[in-house]
C-alpha positions in Angstrom: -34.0 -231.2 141.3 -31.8 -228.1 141.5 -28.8 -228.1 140.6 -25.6 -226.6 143.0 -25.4 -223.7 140.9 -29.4 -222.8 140.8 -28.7 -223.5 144.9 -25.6 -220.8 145.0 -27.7 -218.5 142.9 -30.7 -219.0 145.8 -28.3 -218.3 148.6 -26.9 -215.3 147.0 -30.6 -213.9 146.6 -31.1 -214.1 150.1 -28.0 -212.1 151.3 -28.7 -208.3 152.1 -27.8 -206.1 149.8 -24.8 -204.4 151.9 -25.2 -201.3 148.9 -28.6 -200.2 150.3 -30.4 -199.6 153.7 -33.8 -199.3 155.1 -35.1 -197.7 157.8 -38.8 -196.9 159.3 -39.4 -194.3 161.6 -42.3 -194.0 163.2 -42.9 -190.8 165.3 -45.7 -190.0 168.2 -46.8 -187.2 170.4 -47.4 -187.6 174.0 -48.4 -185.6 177.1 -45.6 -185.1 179.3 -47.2 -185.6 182.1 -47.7 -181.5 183.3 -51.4 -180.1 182.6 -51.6 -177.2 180.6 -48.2 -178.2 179.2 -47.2 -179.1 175.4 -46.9 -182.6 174.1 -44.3 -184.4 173.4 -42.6 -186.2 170.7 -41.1 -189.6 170.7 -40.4 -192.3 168.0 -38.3 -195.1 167.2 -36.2 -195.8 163.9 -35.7 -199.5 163.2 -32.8 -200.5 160.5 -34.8 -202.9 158.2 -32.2 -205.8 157.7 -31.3 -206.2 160.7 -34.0 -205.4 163.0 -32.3 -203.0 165.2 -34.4 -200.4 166.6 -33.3 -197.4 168.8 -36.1 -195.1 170.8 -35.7 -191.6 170.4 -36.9 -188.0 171.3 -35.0 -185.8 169.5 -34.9 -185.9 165.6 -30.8 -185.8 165.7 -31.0 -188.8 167.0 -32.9 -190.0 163.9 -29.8 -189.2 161.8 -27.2 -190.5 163.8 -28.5 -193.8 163.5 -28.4 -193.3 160.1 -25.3 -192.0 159.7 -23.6 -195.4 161.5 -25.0 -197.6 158.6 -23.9 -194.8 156.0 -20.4 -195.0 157.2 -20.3 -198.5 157.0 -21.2 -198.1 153.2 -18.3 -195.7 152.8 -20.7 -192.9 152.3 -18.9 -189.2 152.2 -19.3 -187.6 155.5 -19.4 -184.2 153.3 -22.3 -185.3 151.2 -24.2 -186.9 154.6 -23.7 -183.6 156.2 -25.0 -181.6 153.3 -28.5 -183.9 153.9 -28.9 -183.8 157.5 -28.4 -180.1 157.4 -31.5 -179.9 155.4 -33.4 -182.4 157.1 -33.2 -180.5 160.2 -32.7 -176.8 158.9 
């Protein structure tokens, strides 16, 4: 039988880590519908904890989702920026 404390120390293993996030992406090309004209991208990004997903097409879009988690974690806007710009650059 367990006791309470082996039952708080279950619990507490359960609770998201609110230090750390996931995220997949998962990107696609598609035709757009025009012959003779390019493809397409479009993808989705879905926060791992929570399940929220967002559709995108653009990849700033990718990093904006991000970046609401990151602020939540109290993450420097500064250093943030300093990534995304060479993400995308």
């Amino acid at each position: 039988m367990a006791t309470t404390s082996q039952a708080a120390n279950k619990v507490e293993q359960l609770r998201p880590d609110i230090s750390t996030n996931s995220f997949i992406v998962k990107v696609w090309v598609e035709p757009n519908g025009q012959p003779g004209e390019q493809m397409v991208w479009r993808g989705h990004i879905t926060h791992v904890p929570d399940g929220k997903r967002k559709h995108v097409r653009r990849m700033k879009e990718i990093t904006e989702f991000i970046t609401s988690y990151l602020q939540n974690m109290g993450v420097n806007d500064t250093i943030w920026e300093r990534i995304r710009n060479r993400l995308w650059h």
